[in-house]
DONUTOR-146063 format. One line per 3 residues: their letters; for each residue x, y negated, z of C-alpha. Coordinates in nm, 3 decimals. Layout:
a = X,Y,Z | ... $
// end
This chain:
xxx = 9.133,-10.857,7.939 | 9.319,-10.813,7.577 | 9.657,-10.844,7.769 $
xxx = 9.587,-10.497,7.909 | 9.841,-10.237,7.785 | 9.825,-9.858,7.833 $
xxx = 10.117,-9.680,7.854 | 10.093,-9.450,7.520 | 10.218,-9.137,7.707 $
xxx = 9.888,-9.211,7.905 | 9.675,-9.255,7.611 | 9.848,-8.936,7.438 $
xxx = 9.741,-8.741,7.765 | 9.379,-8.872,7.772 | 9.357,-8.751,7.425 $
xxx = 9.487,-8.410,7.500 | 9.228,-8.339,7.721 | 8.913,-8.477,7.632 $
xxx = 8.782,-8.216,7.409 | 8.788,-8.029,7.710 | 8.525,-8.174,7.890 $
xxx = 8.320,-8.250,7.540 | 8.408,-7.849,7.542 | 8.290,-7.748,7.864 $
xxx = 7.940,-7.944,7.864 | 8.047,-8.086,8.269 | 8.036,-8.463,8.207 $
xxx = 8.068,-8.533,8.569 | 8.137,-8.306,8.888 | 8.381,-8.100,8.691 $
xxx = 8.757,-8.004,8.750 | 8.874,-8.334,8.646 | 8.720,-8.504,8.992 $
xxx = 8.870,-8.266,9.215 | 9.243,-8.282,8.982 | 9.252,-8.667,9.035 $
xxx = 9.166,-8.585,9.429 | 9.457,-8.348,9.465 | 9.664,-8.598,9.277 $
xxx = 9.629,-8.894,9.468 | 9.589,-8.673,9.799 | 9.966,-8.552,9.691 $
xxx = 10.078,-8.938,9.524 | 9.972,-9.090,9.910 | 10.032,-8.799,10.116 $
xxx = 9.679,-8.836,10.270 | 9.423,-8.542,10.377 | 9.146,-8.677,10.201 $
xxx = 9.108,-8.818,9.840 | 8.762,-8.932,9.738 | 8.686,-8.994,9.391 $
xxx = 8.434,-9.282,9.353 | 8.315,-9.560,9.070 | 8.434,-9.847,9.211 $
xxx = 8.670,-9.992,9.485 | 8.341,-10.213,9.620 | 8.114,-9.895,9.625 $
xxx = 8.378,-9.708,9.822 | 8.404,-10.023,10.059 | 8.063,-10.047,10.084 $
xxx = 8.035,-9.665,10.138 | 8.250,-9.616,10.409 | 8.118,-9.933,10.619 $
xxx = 7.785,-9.757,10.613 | 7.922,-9.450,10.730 | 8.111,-9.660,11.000 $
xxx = 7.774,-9.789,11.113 | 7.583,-9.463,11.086 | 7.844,-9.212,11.279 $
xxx = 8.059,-9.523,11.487 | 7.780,-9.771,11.587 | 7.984,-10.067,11.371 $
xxx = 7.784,-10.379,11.269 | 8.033,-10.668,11.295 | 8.318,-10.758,11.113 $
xxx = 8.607,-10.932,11.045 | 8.737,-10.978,10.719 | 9.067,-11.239,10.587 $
xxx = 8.991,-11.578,10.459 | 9.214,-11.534,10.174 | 9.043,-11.261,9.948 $
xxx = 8.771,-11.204,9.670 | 8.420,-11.308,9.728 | 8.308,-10.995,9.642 $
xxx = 8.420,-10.859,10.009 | 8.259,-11.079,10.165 | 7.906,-10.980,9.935 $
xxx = 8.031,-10.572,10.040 | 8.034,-10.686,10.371 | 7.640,-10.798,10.335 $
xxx = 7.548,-10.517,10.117 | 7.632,-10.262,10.374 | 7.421,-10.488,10.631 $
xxx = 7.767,-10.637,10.839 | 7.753,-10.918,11.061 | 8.083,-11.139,10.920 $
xxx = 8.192,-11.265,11.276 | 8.523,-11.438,11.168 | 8.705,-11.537,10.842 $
xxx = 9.109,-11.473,10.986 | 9.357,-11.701,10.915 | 9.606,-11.634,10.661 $
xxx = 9.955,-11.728,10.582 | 10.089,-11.885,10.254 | 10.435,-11.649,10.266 $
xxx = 10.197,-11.359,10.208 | 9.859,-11.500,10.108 | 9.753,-11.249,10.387 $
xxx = 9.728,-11.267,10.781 | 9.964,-11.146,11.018 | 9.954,-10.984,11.369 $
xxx = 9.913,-11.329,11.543 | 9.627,-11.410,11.318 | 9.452,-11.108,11.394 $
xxx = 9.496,-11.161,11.766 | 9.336,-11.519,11.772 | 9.042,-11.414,11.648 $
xxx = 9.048,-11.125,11.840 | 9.079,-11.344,12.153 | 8.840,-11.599,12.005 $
xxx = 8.574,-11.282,11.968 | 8.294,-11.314,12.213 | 8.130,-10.989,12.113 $
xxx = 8.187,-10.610,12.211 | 8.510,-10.484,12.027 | 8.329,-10.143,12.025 $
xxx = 8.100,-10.264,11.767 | 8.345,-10.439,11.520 | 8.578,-10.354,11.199 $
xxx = 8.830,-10.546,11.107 | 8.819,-10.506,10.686 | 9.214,-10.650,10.550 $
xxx = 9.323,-10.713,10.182 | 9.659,-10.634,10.013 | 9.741,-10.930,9.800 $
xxx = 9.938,-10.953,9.514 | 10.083,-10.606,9.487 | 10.227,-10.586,9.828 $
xxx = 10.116,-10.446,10.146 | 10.066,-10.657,10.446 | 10.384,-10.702,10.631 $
xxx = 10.224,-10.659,10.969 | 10.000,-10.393,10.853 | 10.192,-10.146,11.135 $
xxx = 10.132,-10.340,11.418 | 9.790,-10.453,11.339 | 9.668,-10.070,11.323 $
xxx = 9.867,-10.026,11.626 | 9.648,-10.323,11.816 | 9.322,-10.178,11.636 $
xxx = 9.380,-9.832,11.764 | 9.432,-9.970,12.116 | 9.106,-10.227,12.112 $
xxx = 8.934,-9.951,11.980 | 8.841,-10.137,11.659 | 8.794,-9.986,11.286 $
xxx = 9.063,-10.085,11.044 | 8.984,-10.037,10.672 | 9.204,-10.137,10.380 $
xxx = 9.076,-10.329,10.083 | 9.388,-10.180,9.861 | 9.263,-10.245,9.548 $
xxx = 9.561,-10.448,9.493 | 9.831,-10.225,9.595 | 9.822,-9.855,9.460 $
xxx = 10.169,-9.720,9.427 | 10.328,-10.033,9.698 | 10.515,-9.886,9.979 $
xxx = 10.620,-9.999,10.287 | 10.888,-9.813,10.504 | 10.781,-9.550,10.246 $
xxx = 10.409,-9.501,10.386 | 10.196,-9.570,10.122 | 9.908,-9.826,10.088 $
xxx = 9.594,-9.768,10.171 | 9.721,-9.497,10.443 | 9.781,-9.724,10.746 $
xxx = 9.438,-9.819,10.902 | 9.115,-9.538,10.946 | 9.072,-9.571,10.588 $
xxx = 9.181,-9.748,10.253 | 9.006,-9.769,9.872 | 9.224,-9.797,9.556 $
xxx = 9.088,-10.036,9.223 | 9.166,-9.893,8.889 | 8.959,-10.164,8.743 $
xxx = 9.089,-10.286,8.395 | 9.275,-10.573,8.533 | 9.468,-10.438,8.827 $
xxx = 9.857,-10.305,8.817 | 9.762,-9.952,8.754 | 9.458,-9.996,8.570 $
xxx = 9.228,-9.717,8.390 | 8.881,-9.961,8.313 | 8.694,-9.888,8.579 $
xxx = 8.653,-9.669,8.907 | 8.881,-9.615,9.287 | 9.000,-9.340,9.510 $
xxx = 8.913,-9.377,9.872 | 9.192,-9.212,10.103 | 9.186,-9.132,10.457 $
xxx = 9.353,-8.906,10.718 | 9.042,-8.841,10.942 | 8.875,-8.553,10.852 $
xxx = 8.520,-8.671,10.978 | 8.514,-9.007,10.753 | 8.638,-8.834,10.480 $
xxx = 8.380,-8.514,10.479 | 8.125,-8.712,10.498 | 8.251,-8.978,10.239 $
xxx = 8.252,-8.665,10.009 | 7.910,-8.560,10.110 | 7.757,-8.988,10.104 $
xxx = 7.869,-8.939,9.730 | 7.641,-8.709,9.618 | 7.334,-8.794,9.850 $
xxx = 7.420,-8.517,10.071 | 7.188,-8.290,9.813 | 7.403,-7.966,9.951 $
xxx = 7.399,-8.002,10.320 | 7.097,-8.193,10.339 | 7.174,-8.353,10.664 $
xxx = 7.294,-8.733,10.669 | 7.078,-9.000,10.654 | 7.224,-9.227,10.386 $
xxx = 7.435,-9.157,10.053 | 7.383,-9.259,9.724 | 7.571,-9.149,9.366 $
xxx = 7.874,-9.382,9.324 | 8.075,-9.050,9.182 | 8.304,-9.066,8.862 $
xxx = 8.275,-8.862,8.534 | 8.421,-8.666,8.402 | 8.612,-8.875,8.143 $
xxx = 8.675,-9.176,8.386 | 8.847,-8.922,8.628 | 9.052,-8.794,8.369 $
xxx = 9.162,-9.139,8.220 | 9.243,-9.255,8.586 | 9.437,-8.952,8.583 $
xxx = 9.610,-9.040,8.275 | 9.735,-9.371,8.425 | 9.835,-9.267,8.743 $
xxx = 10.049,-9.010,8.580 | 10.228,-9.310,8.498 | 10.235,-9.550,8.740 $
xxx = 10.603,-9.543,8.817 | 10.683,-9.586,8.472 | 10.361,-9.872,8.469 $
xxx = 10.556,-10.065,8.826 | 10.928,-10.022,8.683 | 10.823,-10.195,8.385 $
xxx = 10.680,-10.480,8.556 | 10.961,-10.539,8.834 | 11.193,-10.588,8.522 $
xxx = 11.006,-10.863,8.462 | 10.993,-11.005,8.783 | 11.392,-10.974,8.804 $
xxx = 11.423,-11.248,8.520 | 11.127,-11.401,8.723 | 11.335,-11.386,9.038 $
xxx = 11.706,-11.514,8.864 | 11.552,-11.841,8.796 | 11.309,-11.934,9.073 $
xxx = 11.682,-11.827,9.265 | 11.829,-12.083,9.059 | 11.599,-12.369,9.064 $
xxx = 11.549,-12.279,9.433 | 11.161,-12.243,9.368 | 11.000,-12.033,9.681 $
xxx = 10.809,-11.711,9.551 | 10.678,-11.403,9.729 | 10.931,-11.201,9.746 $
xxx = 10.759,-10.807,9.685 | 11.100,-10.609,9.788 | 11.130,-10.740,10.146 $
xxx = 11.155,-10.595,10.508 | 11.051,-10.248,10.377 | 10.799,-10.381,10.128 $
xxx = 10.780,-10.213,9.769 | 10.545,-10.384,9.563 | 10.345,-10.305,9.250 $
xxx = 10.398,-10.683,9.091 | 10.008,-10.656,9.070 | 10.109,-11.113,9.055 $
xxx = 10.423,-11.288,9.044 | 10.302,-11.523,9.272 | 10.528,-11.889,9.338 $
xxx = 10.453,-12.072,9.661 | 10.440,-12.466,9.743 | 10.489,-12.477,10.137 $
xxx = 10.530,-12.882,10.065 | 10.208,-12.971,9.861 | 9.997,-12.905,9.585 $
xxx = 10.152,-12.668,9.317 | 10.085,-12.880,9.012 | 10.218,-13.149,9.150 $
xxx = 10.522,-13.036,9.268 | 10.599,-12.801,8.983 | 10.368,-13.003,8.670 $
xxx = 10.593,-12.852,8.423 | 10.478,-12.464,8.494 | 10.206,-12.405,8.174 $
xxx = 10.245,-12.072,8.097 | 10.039,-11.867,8.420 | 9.783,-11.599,8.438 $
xxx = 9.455,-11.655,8.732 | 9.624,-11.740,9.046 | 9.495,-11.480,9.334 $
xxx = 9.188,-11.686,9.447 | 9.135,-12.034,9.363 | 8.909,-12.030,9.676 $
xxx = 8.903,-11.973,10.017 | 8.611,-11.795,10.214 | 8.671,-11.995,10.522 $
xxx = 8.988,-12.191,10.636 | 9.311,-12.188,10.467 | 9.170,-12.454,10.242 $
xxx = 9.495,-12.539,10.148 | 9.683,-12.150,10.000 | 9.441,-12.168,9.669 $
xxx = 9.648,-12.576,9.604 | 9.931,-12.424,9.684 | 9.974,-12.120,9.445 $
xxx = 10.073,-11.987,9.085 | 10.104,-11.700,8.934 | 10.341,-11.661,8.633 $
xxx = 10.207,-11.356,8.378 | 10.337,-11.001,8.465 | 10.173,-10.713,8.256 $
xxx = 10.287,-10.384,8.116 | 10.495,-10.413,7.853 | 10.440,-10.768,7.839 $
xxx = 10.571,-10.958,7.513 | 10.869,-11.111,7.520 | 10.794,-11.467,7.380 $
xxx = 10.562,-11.534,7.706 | 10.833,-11.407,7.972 | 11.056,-11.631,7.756 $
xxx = 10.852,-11.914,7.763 | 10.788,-11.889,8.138 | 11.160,-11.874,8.183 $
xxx = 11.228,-12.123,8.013 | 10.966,-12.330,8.207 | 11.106,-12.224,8.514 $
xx = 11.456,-12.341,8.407 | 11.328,-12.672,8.319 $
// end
């Protein structure tokens, strides 16, 4: 958590602005919610831009509302992702029906995988949401086609993109492919303000009454659930501050993962490549792959890493948290540790 670096343009703007909200006596539901909304509604082109306090409560949020207003209860959610999805998944009251398969080139499940346990399914599709997880600071490469075979089984698809605000792929952005998608800005993530998300969707239904479970519904008076899981004031604003910067935040980090890339090249080490069949990723991890056994056996003279992914697995795919590293990659990350992790990698 000390590794974390803030841009000082960021910091400079954050500053700028605060008295203004000290100023103004609005500590929360000010201007600064709806400026972040607009912002991210213009950053990922979407219709809807829901400030909330966490990527989990705006998870949890919208599978309630899926249940409530689409008669969901069962889900599907990838093997390969943090336990805490799996815990959302129980906190909104899911049934977890399947753990899908994933794939070690991505860490993350493609079209195939979602098919088999489609197939596999012995319940009513009607009833069911299939919840998927960037990894790494990419999007999922099959992310198209699986919303494609979603819309046409008539299943939910919501995006756990807490990994991958400001990725591309063929220039959509993330969180923007399935019914709806929640950003992370927690202090450990690629664009990273401490704490809080941004839940984005293009229907107009989920994302009203997103805005409305927020706030209890106190205005309208007429749903049946909500709760608070809004921002302040001065956590909007400092998300704000980041985002302002998260081109600068991404550029920085691909430089890194260029030296990254020169050697594993070189020494003809397999890695997960984040600039690939469309794919522009946030370098969230620099994460090397062992398709031929264990990592630390194969490459034992690899020291210098960060957390891999997951060092777990929720249900099969026993094998991707054996077979992974991830070499550091923060902003502005000092030089003696790339160093030292290239020369590792040379080695």
């Amino acid at each position: 958590m000390g590794l974390v670096k803030i841009p000082k343009s960021a910091i400079e703007f954050f500053k700028k602005n605060q008295d203004e909200i000290f100023n103004s006596g609005s500590l929360s539901e000010g201007p600064w919610i709806d400026k972040l909304s607009n912002k991210i509604k213009t950053i990922a082109g979407v219709k809807n831009a829901i400030p909330v306090n966490s990527n989990g409560s705006g998870l949890v949020a919208l599978l309630l509302i899926f249940k409530e207003y689409f008669g969901r209860s069962e889900i599907m959610i990838q093997s390969n992702t943090m336990y805490g999805v799996r815990t959302i998944c129980g906190t909104a009251g899911y049934k977890i029906v399947d753990y899908i398969n994933c794939r070690l080139e991505t860490l993350m499940p493609n079209i195939q995988d979602i098919k088999d346990s489609i197939n596999n399914h012995k319940g009513n599709l009607d009833n069911l949401v299939i919840m998927l997880s960037d990894i790494g600071g990419i999007i999922n490469p099959d992310i198209e086609k699986i919303s494609k075979f979603c819309k046409e089984k008539n299943i939910l698809l919501l995006e756990d993109a807490a990994h991958s605000f400001g990725s591309t792929l063929n220039n959509k952005f993330a969180g923007t492919f399935g019914d709806a998608g929640v950003y992370s800005y927690y202090s450990t993530k690629a664009i990273f303000a401490g704490e809080g998300g941004v839940a984005v969707t293009n229907n107009e239904k989920i994302g009203g009454l997103l805005k409305d479970f927020t706030a209890y519904d106190r205005f309208k008076q007429k749903m049946p659930i909500g709760c608070n899981i809004r921002l302040s004031e001065m956590q909007a604003l400092m998300i704000f501050s980041v985002v302002n910067e998260y081109k600068t935040i991404i550029k920085n980090k691909s430089k890194i993962a260029e030296k990254y890339i020169e050697e594993c090249e070189k020494a003809k080490i397999k890695y997960i490549d984040q600039n690939k069949n469309s794919n522009l990723g946030n370098y969230y991890k620099f994460t090397i792959i062992s398709p031929n056994g264990n990592i630390d056996k194969v490459f034992p003279g690899i020291k210098t890493t960060t957390s891999k992914v997951y060092d777990y697995a929720l249900g099969k795919n026993k094998e991707i948290p054996k077979r992974h590293l991830c070499l550091p990659i923060w902003y502005d990350l000092d030089n003696t540790i790339s160093d030292k992790v290239l020369k590792e990698l040379k080695n």
